[in-house]
C-alpha positions in Angstrom: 28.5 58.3 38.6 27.4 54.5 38.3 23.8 54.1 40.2 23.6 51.4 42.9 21.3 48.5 42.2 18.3 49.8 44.6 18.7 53.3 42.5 18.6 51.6 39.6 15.5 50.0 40.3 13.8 53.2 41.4 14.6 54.7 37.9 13.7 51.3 35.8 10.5 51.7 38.1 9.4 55.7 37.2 10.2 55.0 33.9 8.0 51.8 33.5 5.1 53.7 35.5 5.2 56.8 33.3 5.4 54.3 29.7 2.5 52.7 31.4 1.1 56.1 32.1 1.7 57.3 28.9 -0.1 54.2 27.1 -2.8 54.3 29.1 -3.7 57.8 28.1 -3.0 57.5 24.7 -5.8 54.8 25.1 -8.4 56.7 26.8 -7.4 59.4 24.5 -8.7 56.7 21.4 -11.9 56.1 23.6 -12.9 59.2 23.8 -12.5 60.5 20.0 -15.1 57.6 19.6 -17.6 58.8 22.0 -17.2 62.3 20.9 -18.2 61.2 17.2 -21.2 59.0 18.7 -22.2 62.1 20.5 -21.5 61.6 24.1 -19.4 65.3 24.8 -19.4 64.8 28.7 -18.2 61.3 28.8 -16.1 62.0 26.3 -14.5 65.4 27.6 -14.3 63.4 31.3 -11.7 61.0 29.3 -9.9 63.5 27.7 -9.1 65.7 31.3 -7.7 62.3 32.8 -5.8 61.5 29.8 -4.3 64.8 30.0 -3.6 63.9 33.5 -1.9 61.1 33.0 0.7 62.9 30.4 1.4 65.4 33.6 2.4 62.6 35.6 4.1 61.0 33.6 6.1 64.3 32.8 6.6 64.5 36.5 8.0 60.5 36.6 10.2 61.1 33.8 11.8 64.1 36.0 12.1 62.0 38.7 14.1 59.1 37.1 16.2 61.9 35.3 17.1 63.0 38.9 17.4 59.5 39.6 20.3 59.4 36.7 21.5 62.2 37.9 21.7 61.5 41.9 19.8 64.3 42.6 17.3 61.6 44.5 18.7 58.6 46.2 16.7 55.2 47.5 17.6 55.1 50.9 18.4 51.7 52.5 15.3 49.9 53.8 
């Protein structure tokens, strides 16, 4: 089943939030190895529960532009 153009969208869209998602985590991930070696534990634990929030999202956006592919969600006409 060929998407229609505002479906298409929605799915390049979820998929370029979760990359950015993704990225992003992987980033504070980095930031937060380095305050755990200088010694900062809370900081650097606070880091490493949002970047492990970020990876559950973007799990959950990645689902969504699947069901996108899949036309189990549709954009509706605005």
């Amino acid at each position: 089943m060929a998407l229609t153009k505002p479906n298409q969208q929605l799915r390049r869209d979820l998929k370029e939030a979760a990359t950015l998602l993704k990225w992003s985590g992987v980033d504070l991930f980095e930031v937060a190895k380095r305050l755990l070696a200088a010694g900062d534990e809370i900081t650097a634990d606070e880091l490493m529960m949002i970047a492990l929030s970020y990876q559950a999202m973007e799990d959950k956006l990645v689902g969504y532009a699947d069901d996108v592919k899949e036309g189990r969600i549709v954009r509706a006409r605005d």
